[in-house]
LUMPALO-697424 format. One record per residue (C-alpha): residue number from 1; residue in one letter; x, y, z. Coordinates in pm, whole numbers, plus 32768, in hexadecimal, padded with zeros to 4 digits. Layout:
BEGIN
+---------+-------+------+------+------+
: vexdren : semar :   px :   py :   pz :
+---------+-------+------+------+------+
:     NUM :     A :    X :    Y :    Z :
...
+---------+-------+------+------+------+
This chain:
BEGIN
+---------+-------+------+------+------+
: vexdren : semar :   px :   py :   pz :
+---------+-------+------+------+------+
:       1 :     X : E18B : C683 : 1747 :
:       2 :     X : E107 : C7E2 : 17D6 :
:       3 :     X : DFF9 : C74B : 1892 :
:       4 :     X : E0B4 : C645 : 192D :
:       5 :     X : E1CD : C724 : 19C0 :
:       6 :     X : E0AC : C80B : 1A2E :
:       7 :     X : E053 : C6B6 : 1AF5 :
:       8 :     X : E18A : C679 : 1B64 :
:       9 :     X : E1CD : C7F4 : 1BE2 :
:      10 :     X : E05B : C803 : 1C83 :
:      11 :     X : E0C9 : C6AE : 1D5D :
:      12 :     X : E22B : C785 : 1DA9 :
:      13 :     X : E14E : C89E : 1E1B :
:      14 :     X : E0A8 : C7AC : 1F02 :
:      15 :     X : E1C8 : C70F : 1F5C :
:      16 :     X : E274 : C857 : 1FC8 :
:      17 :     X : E12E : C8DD : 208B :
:      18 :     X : E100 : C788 : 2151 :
:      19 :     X : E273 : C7A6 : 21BF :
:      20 :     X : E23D : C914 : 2230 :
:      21 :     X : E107 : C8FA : 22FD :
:      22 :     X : E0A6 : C80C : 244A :
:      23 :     X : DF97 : C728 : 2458 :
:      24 :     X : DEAE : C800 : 2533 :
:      25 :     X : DEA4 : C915 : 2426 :
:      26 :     X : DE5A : C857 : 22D7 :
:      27 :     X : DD19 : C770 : 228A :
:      28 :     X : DD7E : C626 : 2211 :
:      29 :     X : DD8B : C608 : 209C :
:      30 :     X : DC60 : C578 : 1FEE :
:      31 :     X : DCFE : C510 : 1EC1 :
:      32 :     X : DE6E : C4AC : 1E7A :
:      33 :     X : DF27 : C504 : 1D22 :
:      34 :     X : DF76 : C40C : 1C44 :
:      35 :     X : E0A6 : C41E : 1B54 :
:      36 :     X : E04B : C35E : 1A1E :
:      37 :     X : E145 : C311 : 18C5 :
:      38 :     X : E042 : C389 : 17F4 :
:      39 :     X : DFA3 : C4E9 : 17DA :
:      40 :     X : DE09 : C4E1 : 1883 :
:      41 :     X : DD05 : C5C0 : 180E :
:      42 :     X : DCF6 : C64F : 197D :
:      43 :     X : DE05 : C646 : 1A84 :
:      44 :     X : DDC0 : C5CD : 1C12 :
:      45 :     X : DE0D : C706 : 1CA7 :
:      46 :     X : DDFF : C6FC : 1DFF :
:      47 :     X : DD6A : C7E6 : 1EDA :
:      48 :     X : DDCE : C838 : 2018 :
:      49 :     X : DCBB : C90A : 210D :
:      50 :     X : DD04 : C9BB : 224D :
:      51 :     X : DC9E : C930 : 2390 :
:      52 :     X : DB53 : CA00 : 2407 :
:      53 :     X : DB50 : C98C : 2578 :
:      54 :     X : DCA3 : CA1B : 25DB :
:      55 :     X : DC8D : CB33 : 252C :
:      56 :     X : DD40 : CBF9 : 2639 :
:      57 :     X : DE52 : CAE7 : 2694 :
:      58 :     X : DFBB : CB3B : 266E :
:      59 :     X : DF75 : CCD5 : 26B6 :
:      60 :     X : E02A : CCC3 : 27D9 :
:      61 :     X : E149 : CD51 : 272D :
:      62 :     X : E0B2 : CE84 : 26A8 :
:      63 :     X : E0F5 : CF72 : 279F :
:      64 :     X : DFE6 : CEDC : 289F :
:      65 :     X : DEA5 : CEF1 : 279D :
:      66 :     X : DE1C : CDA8 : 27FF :
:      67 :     X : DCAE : CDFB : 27EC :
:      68 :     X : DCB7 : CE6C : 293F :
:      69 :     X : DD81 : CFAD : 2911 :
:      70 :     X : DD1A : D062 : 2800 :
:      71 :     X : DCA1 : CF92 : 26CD :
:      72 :     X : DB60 : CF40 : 2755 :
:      73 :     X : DB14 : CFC2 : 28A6 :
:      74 :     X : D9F4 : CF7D : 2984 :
:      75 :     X : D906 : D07B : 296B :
:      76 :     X : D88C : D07F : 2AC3 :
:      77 :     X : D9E4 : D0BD : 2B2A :
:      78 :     X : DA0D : D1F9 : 2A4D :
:      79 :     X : D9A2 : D374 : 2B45 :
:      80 :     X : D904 : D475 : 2A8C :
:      81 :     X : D999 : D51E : 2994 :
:      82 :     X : DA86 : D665 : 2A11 :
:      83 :     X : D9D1 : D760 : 2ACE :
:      84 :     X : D86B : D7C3 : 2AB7 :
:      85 :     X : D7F8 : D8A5 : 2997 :
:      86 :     X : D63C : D868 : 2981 :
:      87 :     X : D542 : D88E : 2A80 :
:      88 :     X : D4F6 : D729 : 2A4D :
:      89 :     X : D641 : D6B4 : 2A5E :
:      90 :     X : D649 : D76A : 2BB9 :
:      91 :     X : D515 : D6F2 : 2C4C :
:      92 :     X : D565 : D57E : 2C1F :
:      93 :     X : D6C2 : D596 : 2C9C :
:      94 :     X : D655 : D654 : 2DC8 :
:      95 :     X : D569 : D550 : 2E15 :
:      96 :     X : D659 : D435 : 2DE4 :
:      97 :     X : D76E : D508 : 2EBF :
:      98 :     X : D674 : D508 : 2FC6 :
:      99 :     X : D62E : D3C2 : 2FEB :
:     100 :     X : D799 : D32A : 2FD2 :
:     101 :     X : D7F5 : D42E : 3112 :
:     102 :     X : D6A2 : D3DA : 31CC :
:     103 :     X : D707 : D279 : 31B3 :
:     104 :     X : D858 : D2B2 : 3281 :
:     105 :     X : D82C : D259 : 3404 :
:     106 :     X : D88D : D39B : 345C :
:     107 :     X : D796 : D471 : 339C :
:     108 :     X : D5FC : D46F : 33EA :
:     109 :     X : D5D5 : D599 : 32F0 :
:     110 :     X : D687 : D602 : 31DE :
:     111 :     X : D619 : D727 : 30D6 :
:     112 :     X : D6D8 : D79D : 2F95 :
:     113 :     X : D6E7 : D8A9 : 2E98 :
:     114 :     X : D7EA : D866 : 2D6D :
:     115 :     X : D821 : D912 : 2C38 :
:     116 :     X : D939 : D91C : 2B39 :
:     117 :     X : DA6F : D8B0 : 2BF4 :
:     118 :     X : D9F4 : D918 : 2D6C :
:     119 :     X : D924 : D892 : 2E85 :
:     120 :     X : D8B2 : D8F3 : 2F9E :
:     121 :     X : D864 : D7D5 : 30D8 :
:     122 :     X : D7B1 : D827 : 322A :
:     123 :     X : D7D0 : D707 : 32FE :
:     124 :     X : D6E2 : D68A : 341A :
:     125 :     X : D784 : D57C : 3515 :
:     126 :     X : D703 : D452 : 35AD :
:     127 :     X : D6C9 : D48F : 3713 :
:     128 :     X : D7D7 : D388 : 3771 :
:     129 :     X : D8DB : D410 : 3695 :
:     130 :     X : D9C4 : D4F1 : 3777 :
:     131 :     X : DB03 : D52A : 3678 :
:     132 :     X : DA5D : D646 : 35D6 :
:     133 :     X : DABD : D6D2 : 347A :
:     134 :     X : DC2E : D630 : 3479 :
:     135 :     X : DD38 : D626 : 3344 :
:     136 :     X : DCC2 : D489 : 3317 :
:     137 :     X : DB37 : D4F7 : 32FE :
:     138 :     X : DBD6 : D603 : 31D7 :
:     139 :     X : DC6D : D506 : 3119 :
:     140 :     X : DB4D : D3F5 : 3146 :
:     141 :     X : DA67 : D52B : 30D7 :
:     142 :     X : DB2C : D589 : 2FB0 :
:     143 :     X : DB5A : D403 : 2F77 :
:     144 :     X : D9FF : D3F2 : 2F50 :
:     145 :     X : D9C2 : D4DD : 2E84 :
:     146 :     X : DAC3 : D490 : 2D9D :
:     147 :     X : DA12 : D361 : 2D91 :
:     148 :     X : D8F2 : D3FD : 2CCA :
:     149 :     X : D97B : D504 : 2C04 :
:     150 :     X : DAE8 : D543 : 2B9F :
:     151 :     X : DB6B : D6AC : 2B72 :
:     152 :     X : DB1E : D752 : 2CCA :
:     153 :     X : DC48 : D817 : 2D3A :
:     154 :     X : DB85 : D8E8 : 2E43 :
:     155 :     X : DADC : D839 : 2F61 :
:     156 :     X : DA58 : D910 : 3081 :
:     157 :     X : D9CF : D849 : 31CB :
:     158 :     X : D941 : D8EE : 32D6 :
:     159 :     X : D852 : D870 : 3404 :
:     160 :     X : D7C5 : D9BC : 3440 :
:     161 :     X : D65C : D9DD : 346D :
:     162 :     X : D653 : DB04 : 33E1 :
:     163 :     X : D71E : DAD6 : 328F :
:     164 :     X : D693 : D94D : 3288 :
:     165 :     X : D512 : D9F9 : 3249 :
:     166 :     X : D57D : DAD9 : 314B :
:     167 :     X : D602 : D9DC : 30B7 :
:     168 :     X : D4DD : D8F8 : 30B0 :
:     169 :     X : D40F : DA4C : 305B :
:     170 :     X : D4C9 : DA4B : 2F12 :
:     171 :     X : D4BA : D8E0 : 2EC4 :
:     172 :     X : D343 : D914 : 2EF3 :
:     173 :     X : D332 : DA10 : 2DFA :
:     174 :     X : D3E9 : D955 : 2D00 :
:     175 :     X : D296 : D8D5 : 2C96 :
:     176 :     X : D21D : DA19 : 2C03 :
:     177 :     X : D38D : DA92 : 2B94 :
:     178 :     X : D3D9 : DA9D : 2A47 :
:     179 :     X : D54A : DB7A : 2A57 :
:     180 :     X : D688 : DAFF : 2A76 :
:     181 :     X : D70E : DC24 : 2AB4 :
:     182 :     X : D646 : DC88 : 2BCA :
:     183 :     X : D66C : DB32 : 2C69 :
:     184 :     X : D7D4 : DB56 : 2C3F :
:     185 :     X : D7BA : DCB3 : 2CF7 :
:     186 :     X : D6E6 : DC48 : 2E19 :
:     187 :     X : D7CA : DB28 : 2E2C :
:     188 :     X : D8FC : DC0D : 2E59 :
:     189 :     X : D864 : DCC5 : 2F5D :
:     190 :     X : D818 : DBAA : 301E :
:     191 :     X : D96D : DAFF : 2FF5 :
:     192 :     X : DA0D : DC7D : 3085 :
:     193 :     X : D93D : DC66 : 318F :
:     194 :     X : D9A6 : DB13 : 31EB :
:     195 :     X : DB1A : DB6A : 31C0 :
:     196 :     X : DAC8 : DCAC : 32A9 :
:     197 :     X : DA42 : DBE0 : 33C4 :
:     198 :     X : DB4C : DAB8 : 33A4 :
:     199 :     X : DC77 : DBF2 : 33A5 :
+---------+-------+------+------+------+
């Protein structure tokens, strides 16, 4: 008697869980439950399996975590982490800074020097670009930047000669530094300067 209504609740179980899901988010059942008169050694239980290929279907409704948004982003969409804190760290965002602002129209040389949550930008034009240092090159710079590494609340541009070779002085000798702090110091110095010539 026990191991027929054991039967009998396991194909209510089944019952209830087909009615509550769609198609699209259960497997088809491999084996269907049979309700027999007399007792059997071992009850058809049926089985019922998640689907594996939509495994992110129907997560539209959570808030906007479809995969795309914050369960499993793309990794080659993801900046740096915030700020810089290791000579490493520095050098390769420096070098990746770079290269996103030399590849603007506007820009034929571009050096940087960033450390914790500042950088500093000296800017060399392309000969046909006439606008100068405007408030849309700031935000395409910044853009950029942001781009790379998240975290950087300070940005200092300048197209001064002047401040643009110190500035590629210290990015040179980022290959022997091994100080934070005295990157961070030369960094401020430079980024005073900047906001002493733009004033």
């Amino acid at each position: 008697m026990k191991k027929t209504l054991l039967t009998l609740s396991a194909l209510g179980l089944v019952l209830v869980l087909g009615g509550c899901k769609s198609a699209r988010d259960m497997t088809t059942v491999t084996e269907q439950p049979t309700a027999t008169a007399s007792p059997s050694a071992s009850p058809n239980i049926t089985t019922v399996l998640p689907s594996t290929t939509n495994a992110l279907d129907g997560m539209e409704d959570m808030g906007g975590m479809n995969g795309t948004d914050g369960v499993l982003p793309d990794a080659t969409m993801i900046p740096e982490s915030t700020g810089v804190t290791s000579m490493d760290r520095a050098r390769r965002v420096i070098e990746q800074i770079e290269e996103e602002l030399e590849r603007l129209s506007e820009v034929d040389d571009a050096q940087v020097v960033i450390a914790g949550n500042k950088a500093a930008v000296g800017l060399e034009f392309d000969d046909q670009y006439k606008a100068g240092l405007d408030d849309r090159l700031r935000g395409i710079v910044k853009d950029r930047i942001s781009s790379v590494i998240s975290g950087i609340s300070t940005v200092a541009i300048t197209t001064d000669e002047g401040i643009m070779d110190a500035i590629e002085s210290l990015g040179e000798r980022l290959e022997t530094m091994s100080d934070m702090n005295a990157l961070q110091s030369d960094l401020d110095a430079i980024i005073k300067k900047i906001n002493g010539v733009s004033a």
